[in-house]
mmCIF file of the N, C-alpha and C atoms, coordinates in Angstrom:
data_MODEL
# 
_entry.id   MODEL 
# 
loop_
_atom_site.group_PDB 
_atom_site.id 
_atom_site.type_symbol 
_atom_site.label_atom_id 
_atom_site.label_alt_id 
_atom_site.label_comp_id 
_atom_site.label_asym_id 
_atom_site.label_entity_id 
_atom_site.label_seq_id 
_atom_site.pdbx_PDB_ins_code 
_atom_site.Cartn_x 
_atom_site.Cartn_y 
_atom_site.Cartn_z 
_atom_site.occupancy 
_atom_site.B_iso_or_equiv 
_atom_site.pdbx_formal_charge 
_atom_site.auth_seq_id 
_atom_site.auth_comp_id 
_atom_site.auth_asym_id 
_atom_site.auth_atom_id 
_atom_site.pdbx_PDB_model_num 
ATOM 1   N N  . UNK A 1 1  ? 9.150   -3.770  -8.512  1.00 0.00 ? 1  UNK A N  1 
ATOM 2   C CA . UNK A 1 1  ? 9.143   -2.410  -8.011  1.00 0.00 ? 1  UNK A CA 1 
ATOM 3   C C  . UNK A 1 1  ? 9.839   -1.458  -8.977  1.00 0.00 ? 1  UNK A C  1 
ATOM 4   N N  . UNK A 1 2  ? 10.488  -2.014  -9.692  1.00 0.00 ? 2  UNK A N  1 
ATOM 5   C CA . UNK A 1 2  ? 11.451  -0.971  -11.205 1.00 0.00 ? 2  UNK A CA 1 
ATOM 6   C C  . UNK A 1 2  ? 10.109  -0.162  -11.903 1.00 0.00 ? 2  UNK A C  1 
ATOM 7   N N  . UNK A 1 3  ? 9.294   -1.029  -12.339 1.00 0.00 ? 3  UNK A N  1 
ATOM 8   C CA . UNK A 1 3  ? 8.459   -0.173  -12.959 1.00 0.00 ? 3  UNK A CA 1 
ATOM 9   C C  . UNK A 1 3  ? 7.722   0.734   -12.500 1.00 0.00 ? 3  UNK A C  1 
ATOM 10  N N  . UNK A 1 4  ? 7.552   0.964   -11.071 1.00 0.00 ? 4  UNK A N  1 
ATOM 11  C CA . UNK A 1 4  ? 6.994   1.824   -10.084 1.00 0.00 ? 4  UNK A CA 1 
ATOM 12  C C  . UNK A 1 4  ? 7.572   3.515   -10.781 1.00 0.00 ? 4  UNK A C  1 
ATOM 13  N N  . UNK A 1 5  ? 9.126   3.517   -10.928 1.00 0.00 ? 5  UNK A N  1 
ATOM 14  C CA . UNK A 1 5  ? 9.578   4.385   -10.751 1.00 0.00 ? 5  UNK A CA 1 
ATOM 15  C C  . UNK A 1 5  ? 9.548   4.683   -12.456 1.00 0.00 ? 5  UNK A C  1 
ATOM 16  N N  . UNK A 1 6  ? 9.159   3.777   -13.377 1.00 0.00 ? 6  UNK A N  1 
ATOM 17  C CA . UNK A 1 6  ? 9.200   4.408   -14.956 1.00 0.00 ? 6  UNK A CA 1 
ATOM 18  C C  . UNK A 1 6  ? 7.734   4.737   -14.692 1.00 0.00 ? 6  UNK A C  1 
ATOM 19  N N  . UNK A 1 7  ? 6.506   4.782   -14.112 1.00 0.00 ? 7  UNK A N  1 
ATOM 20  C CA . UNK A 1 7  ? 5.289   5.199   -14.114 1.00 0.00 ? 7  UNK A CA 1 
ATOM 21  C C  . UNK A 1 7  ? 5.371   6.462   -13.410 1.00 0.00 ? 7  UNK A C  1 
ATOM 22  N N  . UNK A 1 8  ? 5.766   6.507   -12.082 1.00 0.00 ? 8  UNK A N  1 
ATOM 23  C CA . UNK A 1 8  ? 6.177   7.792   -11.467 1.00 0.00 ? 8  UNK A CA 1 
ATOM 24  C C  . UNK A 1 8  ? 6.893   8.839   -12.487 1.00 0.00 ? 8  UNK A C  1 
ATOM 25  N N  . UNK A 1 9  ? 7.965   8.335   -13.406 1.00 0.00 ? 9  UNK A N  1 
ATOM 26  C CA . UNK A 1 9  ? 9.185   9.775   -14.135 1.00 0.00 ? 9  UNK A CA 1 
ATOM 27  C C  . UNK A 1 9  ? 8.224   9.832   -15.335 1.00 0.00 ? 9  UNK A C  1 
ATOM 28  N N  . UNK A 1 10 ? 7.100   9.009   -15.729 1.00 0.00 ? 10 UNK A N  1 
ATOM 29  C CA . UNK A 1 10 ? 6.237   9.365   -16.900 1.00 0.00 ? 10 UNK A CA 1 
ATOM 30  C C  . UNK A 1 10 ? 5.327   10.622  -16.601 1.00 0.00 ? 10 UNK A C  1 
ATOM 31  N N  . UNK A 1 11 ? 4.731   10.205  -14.965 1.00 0.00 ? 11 UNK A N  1 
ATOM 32  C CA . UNK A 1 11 ? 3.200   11.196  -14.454 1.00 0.00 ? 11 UNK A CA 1 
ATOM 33  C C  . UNK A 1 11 ? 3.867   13.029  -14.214 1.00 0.00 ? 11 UNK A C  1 
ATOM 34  N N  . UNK A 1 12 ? 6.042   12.151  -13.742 1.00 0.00 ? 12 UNK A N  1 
ATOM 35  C CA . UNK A 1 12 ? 6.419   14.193  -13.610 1.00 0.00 ? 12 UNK A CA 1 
ATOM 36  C C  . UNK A 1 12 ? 6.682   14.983  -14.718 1.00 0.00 ? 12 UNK A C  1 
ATOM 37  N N  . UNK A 1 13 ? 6.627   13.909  -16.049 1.00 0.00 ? 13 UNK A N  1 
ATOM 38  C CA . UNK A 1 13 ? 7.181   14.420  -16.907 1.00 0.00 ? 13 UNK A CA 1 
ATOM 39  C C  . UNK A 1 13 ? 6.025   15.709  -17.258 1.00 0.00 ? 13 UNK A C  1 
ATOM 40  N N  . UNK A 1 14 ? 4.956   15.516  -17.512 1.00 0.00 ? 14 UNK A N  1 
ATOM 41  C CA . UNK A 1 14 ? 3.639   16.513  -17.217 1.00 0.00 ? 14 UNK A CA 1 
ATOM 42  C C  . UNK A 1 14 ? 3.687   17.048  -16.627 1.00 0.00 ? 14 UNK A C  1 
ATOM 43  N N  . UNK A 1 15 ? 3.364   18.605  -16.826 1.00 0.00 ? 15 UNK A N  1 
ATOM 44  C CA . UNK A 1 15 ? 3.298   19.500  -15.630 1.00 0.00 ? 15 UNK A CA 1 
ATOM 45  C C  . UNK A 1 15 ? 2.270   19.969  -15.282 1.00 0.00 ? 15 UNK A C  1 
ATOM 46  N N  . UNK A 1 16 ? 1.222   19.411  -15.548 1.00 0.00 ? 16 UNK A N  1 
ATOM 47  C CA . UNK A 1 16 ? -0.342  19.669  -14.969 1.00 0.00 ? 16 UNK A CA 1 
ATOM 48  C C  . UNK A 1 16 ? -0.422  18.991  -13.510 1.00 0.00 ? 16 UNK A C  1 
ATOM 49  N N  . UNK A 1 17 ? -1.198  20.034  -12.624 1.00 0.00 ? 17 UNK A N  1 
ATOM 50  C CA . UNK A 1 17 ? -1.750  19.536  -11.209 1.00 0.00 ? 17 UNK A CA 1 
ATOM 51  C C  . UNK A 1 17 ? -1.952  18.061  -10.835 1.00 0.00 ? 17 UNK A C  1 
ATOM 52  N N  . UNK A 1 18 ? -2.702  17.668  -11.792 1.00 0.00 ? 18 UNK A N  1 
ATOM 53  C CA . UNK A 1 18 ? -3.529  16.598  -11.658 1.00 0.00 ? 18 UNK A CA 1 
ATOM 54  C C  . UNK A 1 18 ? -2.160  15.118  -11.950 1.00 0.00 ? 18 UNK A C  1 
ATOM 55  N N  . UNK A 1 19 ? -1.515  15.227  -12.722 1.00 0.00 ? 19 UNK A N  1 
ATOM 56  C CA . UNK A 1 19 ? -0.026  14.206  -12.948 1.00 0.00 ? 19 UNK A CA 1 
ATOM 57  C C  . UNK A 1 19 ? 0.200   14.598  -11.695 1.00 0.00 ? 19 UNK A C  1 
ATOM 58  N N  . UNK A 1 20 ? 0.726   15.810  -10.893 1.00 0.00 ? 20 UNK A N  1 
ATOM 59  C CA . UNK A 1 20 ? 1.616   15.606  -9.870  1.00 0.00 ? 20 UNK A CA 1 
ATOM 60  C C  . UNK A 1 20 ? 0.977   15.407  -8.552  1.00 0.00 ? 20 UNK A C  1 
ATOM 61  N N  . UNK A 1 21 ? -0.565  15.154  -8.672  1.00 0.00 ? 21 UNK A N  1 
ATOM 62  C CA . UNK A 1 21 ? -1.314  14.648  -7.207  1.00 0.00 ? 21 UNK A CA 1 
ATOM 63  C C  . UNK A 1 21 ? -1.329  13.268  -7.769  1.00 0.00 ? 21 UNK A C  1 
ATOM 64  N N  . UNK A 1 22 ? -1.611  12.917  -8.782  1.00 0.00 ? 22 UNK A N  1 
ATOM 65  C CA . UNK A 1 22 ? -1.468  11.123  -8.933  1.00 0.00 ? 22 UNK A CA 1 
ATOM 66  C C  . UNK A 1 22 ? -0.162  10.538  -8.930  1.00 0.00 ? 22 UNK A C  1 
ATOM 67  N N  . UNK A 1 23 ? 0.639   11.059  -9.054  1.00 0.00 ? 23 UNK A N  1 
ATOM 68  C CA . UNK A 1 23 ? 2.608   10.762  -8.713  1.00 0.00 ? 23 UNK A CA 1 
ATOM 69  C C  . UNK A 1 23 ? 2.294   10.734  -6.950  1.00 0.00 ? 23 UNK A C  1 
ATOM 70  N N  . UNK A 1 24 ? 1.607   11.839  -6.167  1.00 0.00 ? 24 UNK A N  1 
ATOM 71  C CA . UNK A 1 24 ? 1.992   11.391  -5.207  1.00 0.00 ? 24 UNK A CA 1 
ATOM 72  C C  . UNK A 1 24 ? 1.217   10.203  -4.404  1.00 0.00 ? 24 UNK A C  1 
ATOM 73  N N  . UNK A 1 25 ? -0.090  10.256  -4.846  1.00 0.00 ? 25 UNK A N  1 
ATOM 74  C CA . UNK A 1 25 ? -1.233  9.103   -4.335  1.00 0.00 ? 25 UNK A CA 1 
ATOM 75  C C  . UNK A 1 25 ? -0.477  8.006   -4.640  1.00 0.00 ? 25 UNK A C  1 
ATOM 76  N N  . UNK A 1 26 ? 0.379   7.774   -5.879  1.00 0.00 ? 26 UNK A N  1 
ATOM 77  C CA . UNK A 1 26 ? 0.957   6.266   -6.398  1.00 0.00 ? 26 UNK A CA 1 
ATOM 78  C C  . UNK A 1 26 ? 2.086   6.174   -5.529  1.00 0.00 ? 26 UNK A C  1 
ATOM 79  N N  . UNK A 1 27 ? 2.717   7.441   -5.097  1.00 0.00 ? 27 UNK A N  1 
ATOM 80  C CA . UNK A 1 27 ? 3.853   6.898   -4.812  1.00 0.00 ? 27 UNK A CA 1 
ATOM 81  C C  . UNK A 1 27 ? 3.454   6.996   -2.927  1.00 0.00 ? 27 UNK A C  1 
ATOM 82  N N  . UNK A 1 28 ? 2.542   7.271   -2.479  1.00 0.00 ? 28 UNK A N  1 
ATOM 83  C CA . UNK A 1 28 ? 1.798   6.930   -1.030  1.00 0.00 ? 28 UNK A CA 1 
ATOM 84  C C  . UNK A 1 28 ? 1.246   5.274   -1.259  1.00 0.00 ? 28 UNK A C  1 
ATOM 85  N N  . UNK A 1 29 ? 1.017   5.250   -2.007  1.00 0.00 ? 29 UNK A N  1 
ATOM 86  C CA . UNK A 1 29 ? 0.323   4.000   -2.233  1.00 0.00 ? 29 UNK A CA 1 
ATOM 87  C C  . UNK A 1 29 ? 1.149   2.685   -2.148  1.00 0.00 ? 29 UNK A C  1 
ATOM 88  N N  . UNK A 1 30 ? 2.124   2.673   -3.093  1.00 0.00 ? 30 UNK A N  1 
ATOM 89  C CA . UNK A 1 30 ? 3.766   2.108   -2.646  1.00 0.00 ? 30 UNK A CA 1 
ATOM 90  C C  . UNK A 1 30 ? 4.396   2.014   -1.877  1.00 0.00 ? 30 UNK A C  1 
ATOM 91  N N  . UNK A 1 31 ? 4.296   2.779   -0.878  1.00 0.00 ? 31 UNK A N  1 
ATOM 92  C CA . UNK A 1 31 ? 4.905   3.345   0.088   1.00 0.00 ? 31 UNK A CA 1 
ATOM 93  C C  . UNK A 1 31 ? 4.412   2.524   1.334   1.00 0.00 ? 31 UNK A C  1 
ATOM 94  N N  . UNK A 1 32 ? 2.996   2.993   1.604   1.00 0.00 ? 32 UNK A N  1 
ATOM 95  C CA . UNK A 1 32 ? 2.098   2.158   2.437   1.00 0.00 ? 32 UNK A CA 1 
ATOM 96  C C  . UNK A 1 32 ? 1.712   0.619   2.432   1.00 0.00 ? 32 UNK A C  1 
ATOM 97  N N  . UNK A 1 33 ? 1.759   0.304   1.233   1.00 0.00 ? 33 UNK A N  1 
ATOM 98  C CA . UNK A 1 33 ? 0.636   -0.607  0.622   1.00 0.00 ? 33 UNK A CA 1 
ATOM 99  C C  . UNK A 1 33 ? 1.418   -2.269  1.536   1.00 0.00 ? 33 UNK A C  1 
ATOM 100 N N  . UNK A 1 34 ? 2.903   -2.623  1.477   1.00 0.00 ? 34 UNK A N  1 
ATOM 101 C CA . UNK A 1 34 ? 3.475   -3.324  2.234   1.00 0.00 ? 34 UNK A CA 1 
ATOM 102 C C  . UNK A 1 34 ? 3.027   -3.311  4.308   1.00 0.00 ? 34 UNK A C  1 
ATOM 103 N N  . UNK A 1 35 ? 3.232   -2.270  4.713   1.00 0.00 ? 35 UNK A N  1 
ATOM 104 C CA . UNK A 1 35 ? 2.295   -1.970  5.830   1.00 0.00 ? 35 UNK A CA 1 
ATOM 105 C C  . UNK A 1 35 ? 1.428   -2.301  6.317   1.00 0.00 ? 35 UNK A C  1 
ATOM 106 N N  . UNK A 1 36 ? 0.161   -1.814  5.025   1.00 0.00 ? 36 UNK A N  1 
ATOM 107 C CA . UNK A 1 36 ? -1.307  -1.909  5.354   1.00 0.00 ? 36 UNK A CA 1 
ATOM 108 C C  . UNK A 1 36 ? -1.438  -3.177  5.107   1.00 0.00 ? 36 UNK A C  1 
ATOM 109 N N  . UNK A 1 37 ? -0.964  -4.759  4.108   1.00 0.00 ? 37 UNK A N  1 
ATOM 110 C CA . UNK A 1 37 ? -1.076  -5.780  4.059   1.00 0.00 ? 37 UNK A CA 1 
ATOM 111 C C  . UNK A 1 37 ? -0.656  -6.296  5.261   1.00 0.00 ? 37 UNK A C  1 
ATOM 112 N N  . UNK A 1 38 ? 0.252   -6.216  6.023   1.00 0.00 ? 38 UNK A N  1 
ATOM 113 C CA . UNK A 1 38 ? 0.960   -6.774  7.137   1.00 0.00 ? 38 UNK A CA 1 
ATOM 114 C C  . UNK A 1 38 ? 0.046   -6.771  8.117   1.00 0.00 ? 38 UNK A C  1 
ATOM 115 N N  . UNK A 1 39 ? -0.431  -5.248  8.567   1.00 0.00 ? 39 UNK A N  1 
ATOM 116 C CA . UNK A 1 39 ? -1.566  -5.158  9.714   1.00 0.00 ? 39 UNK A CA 1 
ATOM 117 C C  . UNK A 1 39 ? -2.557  -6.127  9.469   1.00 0.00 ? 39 UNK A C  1 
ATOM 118 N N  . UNK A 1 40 ? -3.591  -5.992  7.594   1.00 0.00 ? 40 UNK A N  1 
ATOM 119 C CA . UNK A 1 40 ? -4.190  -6.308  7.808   1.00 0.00 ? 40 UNK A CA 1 
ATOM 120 C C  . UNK A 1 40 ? -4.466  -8.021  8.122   1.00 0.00 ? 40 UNK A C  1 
ATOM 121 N N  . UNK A 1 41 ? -3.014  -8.292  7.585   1.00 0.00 ? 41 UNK A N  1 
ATOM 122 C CA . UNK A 1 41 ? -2.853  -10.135 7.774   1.00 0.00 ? 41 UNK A CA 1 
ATOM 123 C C  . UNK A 1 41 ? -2.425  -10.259 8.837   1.00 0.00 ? 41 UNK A C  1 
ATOM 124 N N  . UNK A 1 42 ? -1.976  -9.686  10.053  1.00 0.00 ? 42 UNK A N  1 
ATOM 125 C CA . UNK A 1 42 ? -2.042  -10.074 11.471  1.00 0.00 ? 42 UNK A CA 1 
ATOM 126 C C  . UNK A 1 42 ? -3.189  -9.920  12.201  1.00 0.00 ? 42 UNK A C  1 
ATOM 127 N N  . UNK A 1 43 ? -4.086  -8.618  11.975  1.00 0.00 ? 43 UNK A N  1 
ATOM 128 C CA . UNK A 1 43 ? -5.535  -8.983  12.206  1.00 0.00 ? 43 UNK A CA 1 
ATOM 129 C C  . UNK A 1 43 ? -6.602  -10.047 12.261  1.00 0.00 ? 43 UNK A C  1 
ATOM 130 N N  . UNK A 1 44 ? -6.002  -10.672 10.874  1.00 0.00 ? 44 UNK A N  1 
ATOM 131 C CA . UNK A 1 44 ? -6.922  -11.623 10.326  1.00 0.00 ? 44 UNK A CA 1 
ATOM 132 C C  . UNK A 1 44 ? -6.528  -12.969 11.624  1.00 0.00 ? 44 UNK A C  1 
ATOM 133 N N  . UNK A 1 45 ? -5.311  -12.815 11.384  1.00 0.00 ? 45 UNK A N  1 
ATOM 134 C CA . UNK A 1 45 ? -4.592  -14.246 12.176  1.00 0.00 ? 45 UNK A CA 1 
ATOM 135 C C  . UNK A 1 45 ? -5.254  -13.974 13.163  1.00 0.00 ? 45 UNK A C  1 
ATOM 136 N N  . UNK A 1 46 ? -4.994  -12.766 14.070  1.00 0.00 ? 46 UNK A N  1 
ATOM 137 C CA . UNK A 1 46 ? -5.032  -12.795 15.736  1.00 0.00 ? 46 UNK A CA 1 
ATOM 138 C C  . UNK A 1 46 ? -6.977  -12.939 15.924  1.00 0.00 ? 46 UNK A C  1 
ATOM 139 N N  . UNK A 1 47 ? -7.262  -12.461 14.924  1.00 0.00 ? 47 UNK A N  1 
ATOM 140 C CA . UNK A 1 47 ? -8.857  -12.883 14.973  1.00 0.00 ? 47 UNK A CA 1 
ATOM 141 C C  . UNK A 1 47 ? -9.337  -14.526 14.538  1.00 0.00 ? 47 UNK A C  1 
ATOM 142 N N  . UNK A 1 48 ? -8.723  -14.673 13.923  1.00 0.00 ? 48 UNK A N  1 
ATOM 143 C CA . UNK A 1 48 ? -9.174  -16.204 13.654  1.00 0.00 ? 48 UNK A CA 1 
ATOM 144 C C  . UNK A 1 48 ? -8.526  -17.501 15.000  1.00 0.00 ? 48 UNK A C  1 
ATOM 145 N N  . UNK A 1 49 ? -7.204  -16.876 15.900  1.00 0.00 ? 49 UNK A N  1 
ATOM 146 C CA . UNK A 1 49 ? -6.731  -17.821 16.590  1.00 0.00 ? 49 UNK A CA 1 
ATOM 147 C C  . UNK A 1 49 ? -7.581  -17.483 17.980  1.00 0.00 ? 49 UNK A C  1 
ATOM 148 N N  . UNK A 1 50 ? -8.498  -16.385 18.110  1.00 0.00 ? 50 UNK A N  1 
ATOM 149 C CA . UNK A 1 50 ? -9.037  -16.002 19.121  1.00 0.00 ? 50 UNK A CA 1 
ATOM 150 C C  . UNK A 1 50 ? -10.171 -17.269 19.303  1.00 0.00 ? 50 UNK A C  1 
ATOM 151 N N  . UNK A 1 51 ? -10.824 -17.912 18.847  1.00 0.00 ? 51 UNK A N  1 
ATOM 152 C CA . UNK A 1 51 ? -11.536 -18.706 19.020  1.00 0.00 ? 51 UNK A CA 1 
ATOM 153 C C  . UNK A 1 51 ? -10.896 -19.981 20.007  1.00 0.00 ? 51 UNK A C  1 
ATOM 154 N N  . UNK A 1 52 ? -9.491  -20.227 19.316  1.00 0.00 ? 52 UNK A N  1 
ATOM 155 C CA . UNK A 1 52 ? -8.717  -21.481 19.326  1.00 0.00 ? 52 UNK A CA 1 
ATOM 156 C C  . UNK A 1 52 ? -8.484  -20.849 21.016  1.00 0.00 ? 52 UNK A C  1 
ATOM 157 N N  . UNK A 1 53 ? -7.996  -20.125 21.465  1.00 0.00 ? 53 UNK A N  1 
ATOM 158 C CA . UNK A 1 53 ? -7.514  -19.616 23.004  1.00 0.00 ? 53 UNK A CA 1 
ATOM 159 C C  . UNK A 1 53 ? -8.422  -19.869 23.415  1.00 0.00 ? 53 UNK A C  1 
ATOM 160 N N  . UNK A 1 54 ? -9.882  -19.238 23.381  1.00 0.00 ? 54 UNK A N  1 
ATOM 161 C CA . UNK A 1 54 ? -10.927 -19.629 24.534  1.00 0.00 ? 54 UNK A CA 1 
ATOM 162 C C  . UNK A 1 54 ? -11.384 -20.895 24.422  1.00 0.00 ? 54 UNK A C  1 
ATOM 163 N N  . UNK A 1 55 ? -11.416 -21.872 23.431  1.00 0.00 ? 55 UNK A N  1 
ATOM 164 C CA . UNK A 1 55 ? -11.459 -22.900 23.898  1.00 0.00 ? 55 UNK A CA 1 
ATOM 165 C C  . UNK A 1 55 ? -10.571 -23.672 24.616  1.00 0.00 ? 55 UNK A C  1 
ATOM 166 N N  . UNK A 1 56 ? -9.186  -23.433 24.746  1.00 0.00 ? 56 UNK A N  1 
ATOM 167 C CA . UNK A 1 56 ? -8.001  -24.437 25.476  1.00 0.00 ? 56 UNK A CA 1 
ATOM 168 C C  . UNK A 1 56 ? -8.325  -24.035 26.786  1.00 0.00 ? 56 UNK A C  1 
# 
């Protein structure tokens, strides 16, 4: 995660629009990205053990 933040102080060092909407997409992206894996790997589980319940 260190290098997160030398890619982020590279994109502010620029002061064009476009560096400081991709600083924030990266740093949404980081942000979320732990989250959105979690949901989507309890999904997966609670869908795959759904079979195993209706049969017991």
């Amino acid at each position: 995660m260190a290098g997160i933040g030398f890619a982020l102080r590279k994109l502010s060092n620029r002061e064009d629009l476009s560096s400081i909407v991709s600083g924030f997409i990266l740093s949404a992206i980081v942000a979320a990205g732990p989250w959105i894996l979690t949901t989507v790997g309890l999904l997966i589980v609670s869908y795959s053990s759904m079979g195993y319940f209706a049969r017991v």
